[in-house]
One Martini backbone bead per residue (centre of mass of N, CA, C, O) as a GRO file, in nm:
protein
  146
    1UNK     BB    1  -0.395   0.441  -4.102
    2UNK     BB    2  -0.156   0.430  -3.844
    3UNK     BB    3  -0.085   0.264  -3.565
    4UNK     BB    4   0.123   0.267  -3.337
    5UNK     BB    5   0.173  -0.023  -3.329
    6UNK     BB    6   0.271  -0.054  -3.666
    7UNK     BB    7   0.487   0.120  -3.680
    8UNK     BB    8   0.817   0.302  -3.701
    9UNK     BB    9   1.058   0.462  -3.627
   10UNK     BB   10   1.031   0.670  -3.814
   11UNK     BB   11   0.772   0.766  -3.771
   12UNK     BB   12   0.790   0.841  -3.463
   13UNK     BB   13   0.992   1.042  -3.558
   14UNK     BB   14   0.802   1.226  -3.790
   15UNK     BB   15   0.535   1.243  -3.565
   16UNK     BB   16   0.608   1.270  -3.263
   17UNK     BB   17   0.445   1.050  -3.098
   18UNK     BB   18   0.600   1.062  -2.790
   19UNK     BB   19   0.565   1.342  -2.745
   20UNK     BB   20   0.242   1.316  -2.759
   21UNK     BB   21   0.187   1.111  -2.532
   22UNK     BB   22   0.371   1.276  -2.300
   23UNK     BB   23   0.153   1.481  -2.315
   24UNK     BB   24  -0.126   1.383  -2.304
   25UNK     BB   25  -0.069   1.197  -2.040
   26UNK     BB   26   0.184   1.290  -1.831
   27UNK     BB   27   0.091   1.628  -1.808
   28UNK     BB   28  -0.157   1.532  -1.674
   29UNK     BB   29  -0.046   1.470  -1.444
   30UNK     BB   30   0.117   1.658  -1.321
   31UNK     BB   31  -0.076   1.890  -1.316
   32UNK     BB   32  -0.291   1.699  -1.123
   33UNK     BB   33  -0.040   1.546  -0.925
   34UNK     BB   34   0.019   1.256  -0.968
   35UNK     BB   35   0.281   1.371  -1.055
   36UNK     BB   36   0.575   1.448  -1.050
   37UNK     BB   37   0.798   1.627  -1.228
   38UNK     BB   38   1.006   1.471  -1.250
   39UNK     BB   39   0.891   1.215  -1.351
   40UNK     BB   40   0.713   1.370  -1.607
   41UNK     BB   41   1.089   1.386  -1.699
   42UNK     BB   42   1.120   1.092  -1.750
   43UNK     BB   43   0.876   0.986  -1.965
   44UNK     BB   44   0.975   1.166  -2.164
   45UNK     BB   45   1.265   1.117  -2.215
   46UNK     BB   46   1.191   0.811  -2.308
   47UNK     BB   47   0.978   0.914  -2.557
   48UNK     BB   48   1.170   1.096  -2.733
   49UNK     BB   49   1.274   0.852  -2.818
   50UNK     BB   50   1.201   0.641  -3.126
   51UNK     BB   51   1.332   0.365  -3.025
   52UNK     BB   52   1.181   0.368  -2.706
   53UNK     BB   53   0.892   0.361  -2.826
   54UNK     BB   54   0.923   0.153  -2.958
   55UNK     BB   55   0.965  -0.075  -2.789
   56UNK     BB   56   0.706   0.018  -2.601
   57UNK     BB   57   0.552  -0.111  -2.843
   58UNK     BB   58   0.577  -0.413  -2.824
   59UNK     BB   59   0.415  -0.467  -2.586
   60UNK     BB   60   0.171  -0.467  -2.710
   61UNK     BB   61   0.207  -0.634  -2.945
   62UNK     BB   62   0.229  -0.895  -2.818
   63UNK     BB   63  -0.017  -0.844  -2.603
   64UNK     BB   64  -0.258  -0.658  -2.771
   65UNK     BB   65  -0.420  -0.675  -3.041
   66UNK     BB   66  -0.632  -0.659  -3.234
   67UNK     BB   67  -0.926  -0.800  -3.230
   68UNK     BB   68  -0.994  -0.870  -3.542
   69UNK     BB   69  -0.648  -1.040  -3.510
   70UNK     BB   70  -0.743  -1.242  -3.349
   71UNK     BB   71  -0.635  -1.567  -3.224
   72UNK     BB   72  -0.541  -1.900  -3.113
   73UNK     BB   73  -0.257  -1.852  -3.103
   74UNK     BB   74  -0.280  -1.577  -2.890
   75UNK     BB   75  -0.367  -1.832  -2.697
   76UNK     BB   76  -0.154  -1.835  -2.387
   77UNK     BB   77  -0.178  -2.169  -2.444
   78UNK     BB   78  -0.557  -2.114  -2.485
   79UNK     BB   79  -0.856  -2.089  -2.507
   80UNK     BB   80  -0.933  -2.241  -2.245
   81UNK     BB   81  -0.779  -2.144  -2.034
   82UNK     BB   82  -0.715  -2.123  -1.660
   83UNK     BB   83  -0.743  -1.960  -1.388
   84UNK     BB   84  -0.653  -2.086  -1.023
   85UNK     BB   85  -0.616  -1.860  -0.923
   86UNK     BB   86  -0.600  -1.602  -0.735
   87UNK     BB   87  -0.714  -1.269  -0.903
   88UNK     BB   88  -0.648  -0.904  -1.025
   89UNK     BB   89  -0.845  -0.660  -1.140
   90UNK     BB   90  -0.785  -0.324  -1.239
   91UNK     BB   91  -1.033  -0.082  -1.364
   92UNK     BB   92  -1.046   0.133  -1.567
   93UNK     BB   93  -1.308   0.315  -1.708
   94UNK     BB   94  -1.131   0.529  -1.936
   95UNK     BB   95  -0.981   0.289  -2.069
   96UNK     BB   96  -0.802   0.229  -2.390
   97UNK     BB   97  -0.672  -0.051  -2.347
   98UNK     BB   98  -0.898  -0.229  -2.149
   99UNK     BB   99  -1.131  -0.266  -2.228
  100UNK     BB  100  -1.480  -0.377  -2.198
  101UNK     BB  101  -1.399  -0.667  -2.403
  102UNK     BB  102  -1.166  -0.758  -2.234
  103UNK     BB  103  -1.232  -0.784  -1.963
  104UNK     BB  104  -1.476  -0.982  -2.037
  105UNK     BB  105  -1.295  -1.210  -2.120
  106UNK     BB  106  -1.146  -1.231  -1.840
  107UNK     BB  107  -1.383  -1.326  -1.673
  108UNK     BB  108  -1.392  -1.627  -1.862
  109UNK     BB  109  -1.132  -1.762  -1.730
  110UNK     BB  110  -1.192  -1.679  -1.442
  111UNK     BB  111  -1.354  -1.807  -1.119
  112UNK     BB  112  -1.116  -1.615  -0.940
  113UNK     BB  113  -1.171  -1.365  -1.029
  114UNK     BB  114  -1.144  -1.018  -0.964
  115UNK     BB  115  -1.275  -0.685  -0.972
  116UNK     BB  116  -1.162  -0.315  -1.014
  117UNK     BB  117  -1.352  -0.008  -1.068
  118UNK     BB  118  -1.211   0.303  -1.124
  119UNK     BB  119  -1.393   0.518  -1.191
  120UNK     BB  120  -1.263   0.843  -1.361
  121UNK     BB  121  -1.008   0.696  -1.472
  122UNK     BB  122  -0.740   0.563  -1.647
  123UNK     BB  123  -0.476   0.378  -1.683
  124UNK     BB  124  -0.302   0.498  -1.430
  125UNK     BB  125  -0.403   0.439  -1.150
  126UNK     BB  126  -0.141   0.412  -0.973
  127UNK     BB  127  -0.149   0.768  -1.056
  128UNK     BB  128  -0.417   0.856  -1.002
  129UNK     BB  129  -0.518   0.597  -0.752
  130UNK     BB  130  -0.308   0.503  -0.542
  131UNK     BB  131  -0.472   0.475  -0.279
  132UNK     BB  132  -0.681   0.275  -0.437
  133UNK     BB  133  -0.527   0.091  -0.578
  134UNK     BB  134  -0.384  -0.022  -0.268
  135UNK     BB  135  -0.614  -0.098  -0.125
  136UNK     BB  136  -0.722  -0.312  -0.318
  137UNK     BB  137  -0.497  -0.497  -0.266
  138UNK     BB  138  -0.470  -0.524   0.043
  139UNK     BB  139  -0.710  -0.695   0.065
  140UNK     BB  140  -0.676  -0.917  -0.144
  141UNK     BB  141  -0.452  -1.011   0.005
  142UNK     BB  142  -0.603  -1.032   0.285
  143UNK     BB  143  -0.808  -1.242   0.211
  144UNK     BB  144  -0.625  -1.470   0.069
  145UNK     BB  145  -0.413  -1.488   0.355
  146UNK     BB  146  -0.613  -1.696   0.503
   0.00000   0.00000   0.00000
């Protein structure tokens, strides 16, 4: 089995991952309202496109590794590195990207770290509850503005 962040634009073209992934993600997203119809055929058409689909998914090679390929080299500056700055991680209880092992090693780096929770909705925190996602910004950013 090939993994999305593996695969290669034909592949991506051959068996139409972008197109299965903007119905299974945005148009669940238009049809509860969450995007504007404009919006989720924004998304579709970005998707639609092959070499578009590869691009976007660098991003992920890039910065989320599979577990088991993580190595020390993956962290950077180092494994040991830490935030000093006061930083706010949004974390959606049913996130398929951001998995609660990931967040676990992330509370690791920094003492100044804080998380919000937004359980039962998926990756698109700010789309999906886009008032709850601005709220706990705006909090934190009034806390810290002090």
């Amino acid at each position: 089995m090939i993994r999305i962040k593996q695969s290669m634009p034909w592949q991506i073209r051959a068996f139409g991952a972008g197109l299965s992934i903007s119905k299974r993600a945005y148009s669940a997203l238009v049809e509860r309202g969450d995007l504007k119809p404009e919006e989720g055929k924004l998304f579709h058409n970005a998707m639609s496109d092959a070499d578009t689909m590869y691009a976007m998914m660098n991003w992920y090679r890039a910065n989320i590794p599979a577990w088991d390929e993580i190595t020390d080299d993956d962290m950077w500056p180092s494994p040991d590195a830490t935030i000093d700055v006061p930083a706010l991680i949004i974390w959606a209880e049913k996130d398929t990207v951001a998995v609660p092992k990931l967040v676990d090693e992330l509370a690791n780096s920094s003492p100044t770290l804080e998380f919000v929770n937004l359980p039962g909705i998926n990756h698109w925190t700010s789309m999906e509850q886009s008032e709850k996602t601005n709220a706990a910004i705006r909090a934190f950013l009034k806390e810290k503005g002090e």
